[in-house]
N, C-alpha and C positions, 0 to 999 in steps of 0.2 A: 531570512529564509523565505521565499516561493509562497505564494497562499497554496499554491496545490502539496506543497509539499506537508504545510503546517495541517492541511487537513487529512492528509493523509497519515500522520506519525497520529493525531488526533485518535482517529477510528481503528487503529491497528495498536496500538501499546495502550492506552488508555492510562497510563500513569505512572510516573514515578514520584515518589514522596520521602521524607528525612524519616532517620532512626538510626536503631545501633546496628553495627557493621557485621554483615552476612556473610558467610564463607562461601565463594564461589567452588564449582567442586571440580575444575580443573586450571589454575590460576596461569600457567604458561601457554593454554590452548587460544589460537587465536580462530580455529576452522577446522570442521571434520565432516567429510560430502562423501556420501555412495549413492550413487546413481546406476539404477537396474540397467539402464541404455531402452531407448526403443525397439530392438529387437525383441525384448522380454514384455516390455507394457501393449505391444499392440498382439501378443497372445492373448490375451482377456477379451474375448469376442463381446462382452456385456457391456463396456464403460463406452459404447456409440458416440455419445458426446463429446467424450474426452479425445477417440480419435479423431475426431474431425477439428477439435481444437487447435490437436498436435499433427494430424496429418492429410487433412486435405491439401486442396491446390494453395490454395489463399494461406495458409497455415507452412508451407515448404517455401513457397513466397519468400515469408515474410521471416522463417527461419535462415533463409540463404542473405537476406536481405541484414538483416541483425551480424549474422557472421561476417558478412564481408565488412564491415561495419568496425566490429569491435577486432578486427586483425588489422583493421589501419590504424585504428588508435593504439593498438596495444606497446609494438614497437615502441613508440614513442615514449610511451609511460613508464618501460622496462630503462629505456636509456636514461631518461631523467631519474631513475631509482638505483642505476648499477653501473651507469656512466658506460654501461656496451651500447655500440651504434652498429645495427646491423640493414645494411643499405634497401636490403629484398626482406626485408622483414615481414610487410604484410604479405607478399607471396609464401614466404615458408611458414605464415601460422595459420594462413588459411584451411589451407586442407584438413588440419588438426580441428580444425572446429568443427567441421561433416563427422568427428570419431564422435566426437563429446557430445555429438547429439545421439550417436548409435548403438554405441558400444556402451557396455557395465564399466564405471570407472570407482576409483577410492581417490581420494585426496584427503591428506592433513596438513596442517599448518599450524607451526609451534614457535613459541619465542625459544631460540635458541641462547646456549652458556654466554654469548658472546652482544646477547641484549639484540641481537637484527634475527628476521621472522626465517625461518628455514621452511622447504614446503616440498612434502612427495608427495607422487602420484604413479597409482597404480593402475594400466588401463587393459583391458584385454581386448588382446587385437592377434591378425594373422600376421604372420611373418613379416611381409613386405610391406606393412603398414607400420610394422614395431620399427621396421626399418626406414622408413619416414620419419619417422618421431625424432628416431636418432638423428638423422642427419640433418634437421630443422630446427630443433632446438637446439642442439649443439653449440650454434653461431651465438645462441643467448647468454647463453648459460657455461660457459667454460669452463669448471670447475663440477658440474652436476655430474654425474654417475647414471649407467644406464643398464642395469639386467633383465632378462629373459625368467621367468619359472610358470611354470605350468601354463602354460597359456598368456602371461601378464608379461609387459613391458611396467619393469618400477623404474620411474624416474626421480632422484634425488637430489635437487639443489643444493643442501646444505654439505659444504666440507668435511662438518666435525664428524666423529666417528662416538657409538654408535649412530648407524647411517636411522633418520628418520624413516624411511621407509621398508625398513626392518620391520616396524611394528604394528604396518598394513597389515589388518587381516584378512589378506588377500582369499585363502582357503576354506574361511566362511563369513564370507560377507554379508552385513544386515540383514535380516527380509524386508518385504517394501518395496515399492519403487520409487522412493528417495527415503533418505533419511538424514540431516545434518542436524550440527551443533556449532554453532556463529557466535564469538564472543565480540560484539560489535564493539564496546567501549575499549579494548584491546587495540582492535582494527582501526579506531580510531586515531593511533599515535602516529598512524602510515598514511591513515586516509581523513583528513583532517573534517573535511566536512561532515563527516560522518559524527562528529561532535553536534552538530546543528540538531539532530535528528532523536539524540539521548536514550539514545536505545540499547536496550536489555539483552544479556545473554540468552539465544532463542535458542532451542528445543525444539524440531519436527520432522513428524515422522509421515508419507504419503503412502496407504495405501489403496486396494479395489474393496468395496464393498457394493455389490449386487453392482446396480447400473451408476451408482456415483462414489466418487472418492471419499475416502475419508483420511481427514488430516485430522493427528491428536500432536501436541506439544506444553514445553512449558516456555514461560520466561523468567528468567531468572538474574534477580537483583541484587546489585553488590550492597544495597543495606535495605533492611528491614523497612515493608510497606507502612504508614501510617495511616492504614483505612480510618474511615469513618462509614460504614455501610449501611446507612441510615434504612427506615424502611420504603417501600417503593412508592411513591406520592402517584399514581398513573394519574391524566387527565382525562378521569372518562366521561366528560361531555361533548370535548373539542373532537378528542379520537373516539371515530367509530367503524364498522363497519358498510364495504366492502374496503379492505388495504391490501396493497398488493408487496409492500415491504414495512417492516418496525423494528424499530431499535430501542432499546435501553441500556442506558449505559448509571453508571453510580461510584461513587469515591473517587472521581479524578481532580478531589479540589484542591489538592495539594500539589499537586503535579502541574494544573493549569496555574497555579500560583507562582511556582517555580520558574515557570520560562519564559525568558527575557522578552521573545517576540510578543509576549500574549499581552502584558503589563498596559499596553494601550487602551484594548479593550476589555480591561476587567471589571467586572461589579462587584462591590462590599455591602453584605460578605458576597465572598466565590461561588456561586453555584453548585451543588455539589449530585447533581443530579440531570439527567438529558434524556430527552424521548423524542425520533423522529417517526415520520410514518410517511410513508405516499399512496394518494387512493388512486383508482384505473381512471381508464378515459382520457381524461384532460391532465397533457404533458407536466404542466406547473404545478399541480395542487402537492406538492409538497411542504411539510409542514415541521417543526421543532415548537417545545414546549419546557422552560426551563424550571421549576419549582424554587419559590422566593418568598422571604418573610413578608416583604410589599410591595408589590406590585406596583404598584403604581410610582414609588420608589427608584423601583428597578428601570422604569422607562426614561426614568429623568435622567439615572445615571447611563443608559446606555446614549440616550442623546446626546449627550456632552461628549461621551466617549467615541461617540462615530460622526460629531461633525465635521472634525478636521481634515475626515478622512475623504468629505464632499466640497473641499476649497479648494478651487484651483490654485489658489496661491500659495499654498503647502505644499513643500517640498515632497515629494512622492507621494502624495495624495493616493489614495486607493482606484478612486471613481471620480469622475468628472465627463460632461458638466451639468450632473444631474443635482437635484434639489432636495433636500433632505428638510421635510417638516415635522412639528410635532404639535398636534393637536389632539386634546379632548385624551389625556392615556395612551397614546397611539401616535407610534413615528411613522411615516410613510417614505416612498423614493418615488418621486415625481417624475418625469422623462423620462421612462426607463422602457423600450419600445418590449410588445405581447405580455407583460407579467405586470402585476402592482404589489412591488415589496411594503409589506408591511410588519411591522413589531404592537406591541398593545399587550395592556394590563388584563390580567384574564381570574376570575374567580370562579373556583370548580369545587365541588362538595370535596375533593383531599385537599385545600387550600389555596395556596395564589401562585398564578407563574405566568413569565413571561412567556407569551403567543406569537411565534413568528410564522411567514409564509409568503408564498411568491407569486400567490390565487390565491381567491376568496374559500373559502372553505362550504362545505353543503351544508344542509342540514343532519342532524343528526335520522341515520335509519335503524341500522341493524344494532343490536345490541354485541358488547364486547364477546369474544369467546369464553369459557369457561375456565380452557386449554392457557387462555394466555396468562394470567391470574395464577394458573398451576405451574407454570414456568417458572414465573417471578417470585413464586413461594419458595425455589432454592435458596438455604441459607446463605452460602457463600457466593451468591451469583453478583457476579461483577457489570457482565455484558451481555447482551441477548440481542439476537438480530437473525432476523427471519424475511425472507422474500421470492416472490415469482423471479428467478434474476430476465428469464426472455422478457417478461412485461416490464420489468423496471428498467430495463436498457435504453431504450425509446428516450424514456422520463431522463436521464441520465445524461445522454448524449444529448437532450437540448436542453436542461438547465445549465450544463459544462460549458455545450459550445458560446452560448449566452453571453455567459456568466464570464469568456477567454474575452469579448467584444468587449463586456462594460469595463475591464480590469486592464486593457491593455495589454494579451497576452497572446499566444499563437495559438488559434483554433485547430484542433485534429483536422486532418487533410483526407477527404472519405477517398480520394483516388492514392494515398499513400499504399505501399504493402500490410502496415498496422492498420487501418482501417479498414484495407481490406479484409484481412480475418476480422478483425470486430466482428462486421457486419456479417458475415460467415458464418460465424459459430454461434452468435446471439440467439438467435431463433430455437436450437435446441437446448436451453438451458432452462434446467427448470425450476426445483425449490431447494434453496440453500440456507442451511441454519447452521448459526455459530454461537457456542455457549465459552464464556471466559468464568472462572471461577476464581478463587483466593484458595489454594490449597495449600501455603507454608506459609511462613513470616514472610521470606522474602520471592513468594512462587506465586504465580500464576500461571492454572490450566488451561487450556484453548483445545476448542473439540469443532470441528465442522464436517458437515455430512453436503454435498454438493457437487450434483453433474459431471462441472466442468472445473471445479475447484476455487472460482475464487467467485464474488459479487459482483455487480453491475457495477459499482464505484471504481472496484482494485481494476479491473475488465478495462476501462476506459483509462483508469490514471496508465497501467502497464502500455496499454496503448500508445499512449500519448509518451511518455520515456520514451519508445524506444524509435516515438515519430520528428522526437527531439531534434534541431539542427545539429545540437552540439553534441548528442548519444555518444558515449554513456553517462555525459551532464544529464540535466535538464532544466533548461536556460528558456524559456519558452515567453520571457518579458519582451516585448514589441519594443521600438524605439518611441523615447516620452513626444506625445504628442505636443503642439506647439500652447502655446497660452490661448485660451479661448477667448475669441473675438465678440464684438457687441452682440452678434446676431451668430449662432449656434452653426456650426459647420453642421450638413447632415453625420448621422454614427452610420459607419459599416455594419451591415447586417449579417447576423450568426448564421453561417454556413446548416443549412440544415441536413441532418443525414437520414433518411429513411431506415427504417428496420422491416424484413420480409417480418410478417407475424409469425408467429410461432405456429408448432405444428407437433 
């Protein structure tokens, strides 16, 4: 799996772990989407943010840019899944893609009697558009069914009888401006990679609240969570005040246990606990702090475990041809051009943890909030993450672009259409908070109140997807660079991209 990928399943699922087996509470659902359409979301004069997100220049860009995109790929995917070869395929799915940005749609998708996924959709549209649809999908779909009721074109792929799209509720749909229900390990028997990613049955719901959105969901797992939600260890000497983003996360050590990818760099015991933070000003000072029996322990084994990762003569080596030391409780990354990674044993009045960062860290000023402390005090709190996203975007975009240099991967392209909205919408985004909680054996809640709806991280990774060569991959590995020579080829320098400041 991708490092961007691995960290991204990381900060979004946060865990799955063994027990006894959970009843999921729709077993043949593979998919359920209602989509208000932008006609209904850019009534809401208050969410500013969000249209500019969804509808500026850069944002229509980069929308038009994505559509024509996935109407060349799609063709393709339909015929290696249905053995139909339809010649003008990306010309007849195009224009469908302008509805799915506009119009209120329903979709479902259900494992049909016959074990293969069946899938309607209800869209509403005007006549001559319904009559689009027909005549473009048709060529796909040969066997699908097409009605007219009250306004809705229902389009029904599946054969069998009752027709699935009978059971749209077309007449009163969600409230919300989206709402789905994604049974991804389902999804996974069609879409294989989607195994790599081990992700849970999601739950969510988007709607307006004052000027930012709010998303509430669950996840939900086919067996019973094995927490352990130990109490919160915070590091309050390292972290302090002024932060302009903070995370806590807790119980994912059975989950990081679990997966295959992670096995190289694991510490014994697992970690079962994680705090980032970044302060303003200076790009790099971002910081992680792992909570560990000993410290000092924990650096030895993390050295062992990330040297390989610094030999050029290892097969996919991570990094190279930087120098990875360890002195004095403290590993370092030697060569590594504007930042000095370092790892180091760290002892704090709640006990001992491992101190990462990519810059030296200040002195301690401000004392912690009171507020954060009262957060943390939820019983059932899983995950907590709090930030300015306009100021942490900056921070973001050039520890990523960096971070694509040292790993051999493809740097965001600030003159692409995704870059171009990045840097667009950046500037009005403001404080976005996300709380996870444990609310059943096998349920996890998620709540975020946010502008523009997702983080500075999700902001940049969505980005970069969909700046992808190979979209709607995301293959972004460079070609292996050659064996390093006595004397050090210069490294390619991290594209830097500016951010207007916020306003």
């Amino acid at each position: 799996m991708p490092p961007m990928k691995k960290i991204f399943v990381l900060m979004m699922t946060l865990a799955v772990a063994a027990g006894a087996r959970a009843a999921l509470p729709q077993p043949d659902l593979l998919a359920q989407i209602h989509f208000a359409g932008a006609q209904k979301l850019f009534a809401d004069t208050n969410v500013a943010a969000f249209t500019n997100e969804f509808c500026s220049a850069e944002a229509l860009a980069m929308r038009a840019h994505t559509a024509a995109r996935l109407a060349a790929w799609l063709p393709g995917w339909l015929q290696s899944s249905t053995g139909v070869n339809v010649p003008d395929g990306a010309a007849k799915l195009r224009p469908l893609f302008d509805d799915l940005q506009q119009a209120e749609w329903l979709l479902e998708a259900r494992v049909a009697a016959n074990g293969k996924p069946a899938v309607a959709v209800a869209i509403k549209l005007a006549d001559s558009r319904a009559q689009l649809w027909r005549m473009n999908l048709k060529p796909f779909f040969p066997t699908a069914t097409f009605k007219t009721t009250g306004g809705w074109l229902v389009v029904d792929t599946g054969p069998d009888a009752p027709k699935l799209g009978d059971r749209l509720k077309i007449s009163a749909p969600p409230p919300g401006w989206l709402a789905l229900d994604v049974n991804w390990p389902r999804l996974a028997q069609w879409f294989p990679k989607l195994k790599e990613l081990a992700l849970p049955e999601t739950q969510l719901t988007v709607t307006a609240a004052g000027a930012n959105l709010h998303l509430a969901g669950k996840f939900l797992f086919a067996e019973n969570l094995a927490w352990t939600l130990e109490p919160w260890r915070v590091p309050t000497n390292a972290l302090h005040q002024p932060f302009i983003s903070f995370t806590a996360g807790r119980g994912f050590a059975n989950w990081w246990r679990s997966q295959p990818w992670a096995q190289p760099f694991q510490l014994s015991p697992v970690p079962n606990q994680l705090f980032t933070w970044a302060l303003p000003s200076i790009p790099y000072q971002t910081f992680a702090a792992l909570p560990v029996p000993d410290a000092a322990a924990a650096v030895q084994q993390a050295y062992a475990r990330l040297q390989p990762q610094f030999d050029y003569t290892t097969p996919n080596a991570l990094m190279m041809p930087f120098t990875l030391e360890l002195t004095n409780n403290e590993i370092t990354l030697g060569g590594v051009p504007f930042i000095a990674p370092f790892m180091r044993a760290k002892v704090e009045p709640t006990g001992q943890f491992l101190f990462a960062g990519a810059f030296p860290n200040t002195p301690r000023s401000q004392p912690l909030p009171p507020e954060l402390f009262t957060v943390l005090a939820e019983k059932q709190l899983v995950f907590y993450h709090w930030e300015i996203t306009a100021e942490r975007m900056p921070q973001v975009l050039n520890m990523a672009q960096l971070g694509f240099v040292l790993t051999s991967h493809k740097q965001l392209d600030a003159d692409s259409p995704a870059g171009k909205w990045m840097l667009k919408i950046s500037p009005t985004l403001g404080n976005t908070t996300t709380r996870i909680t444990q609310s059943g054996p096998a349920e996890l809640s998620f709540n975020r109140k946010a502008p523009g709806g997702l983080t500075a991280v999700e902001l940049f990774a969505l980005a970069t997807w969909l700046g992808a060569d190979d979209f709607p991959g995301c293959n972004l590995k460079l070609p292996p660079r050659p064996i390093r020579p006595k004397r050090p080829s210069p490294q390619p320098t991290p594209q830097v991209i500016s951010i207007p400041a916020p306003h």
